[in-house]
Steps between C-alpha positions, in 0.01 A plus 500: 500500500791776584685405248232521238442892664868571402493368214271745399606768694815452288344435227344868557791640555687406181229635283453837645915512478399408140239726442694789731838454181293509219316820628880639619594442130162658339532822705915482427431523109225766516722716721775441262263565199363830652851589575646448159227739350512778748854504391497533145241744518715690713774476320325719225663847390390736780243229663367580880530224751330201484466417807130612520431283198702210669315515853089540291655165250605310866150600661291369207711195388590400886271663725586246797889545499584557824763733524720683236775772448569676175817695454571677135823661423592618192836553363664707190425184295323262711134483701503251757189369677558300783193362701541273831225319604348249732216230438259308729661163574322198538576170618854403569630815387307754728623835432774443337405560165615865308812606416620772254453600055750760372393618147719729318422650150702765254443802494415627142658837377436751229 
C-alpha cells in the first residue's frame, strides 16, 4: 500500500519536473524571440528605445513570467538588449528555473 503511494507520488513528481522544463524552454525562446526583435528595431538609424515595445511583447506573449529585468545599452555600432529573468518552477526543479538572453544587433548608418 505505501509503496504504491510513492510510487505515484514519484510518479507526480517526475511529470511536473517534465512539464515545469518544457514550459522553462517555451518561455526561454519567446524571451529570446522578443529580445532579438526589440533589438533590430533598435538598431534602426536614429530609433528610440525599445524597451517599451520589449516589456508590452513580454506582457502579451508571457503574461505569467514571474519576474524580469531588461537592460539596453547602445554603443557607436552596437544595441545590446539584455533581459534576466526568472520562471515558476515546478516539480523537482522549484525555483530554479530563469537565467539570462543577451541580444545584440548593428547599428545601421547613413
Amino acid at each position: 500500500m505505501l509503496s504504491g503511494v510513492v510510487n505515484i507520488a514519484m510518479a507526480t513528481l517526475v511529470t511536473l519536473t517534465v512539464l515545469g522544463l518544457a514550459m522553462a524552454g517555451f518561455y526561454s525562446l519567446a524571451i529570446r524571440d522578443a529580445a532579438i526583435d526589440a533589438a533590430s528595431k533598435g538598431a534602426r538609424y536614429q530609433a528610440p528605445s525599445q524597451q517599451d515595445f520589449f516589456l508590452r511583447r513580454l506582457d502579451i506573449s508571457i503574461p505569467e513570467l514571474a519576474s524580469f529585468d531588461v537592460r539596453e545599452r547602445r554603443f557607436q555600432s552596437l544595441n545590446e538588449l539584455t533581459v534576466t529573468f526568472s520562471l515558476p518552477g515546478l516539480g523537482l526543479l522549484g525555483g530554479l528555473a530563469g537565467g539570462e538572453i543577451r541580444v545584440a544587433a548593428a547599428t545601421e548608418r547613413l
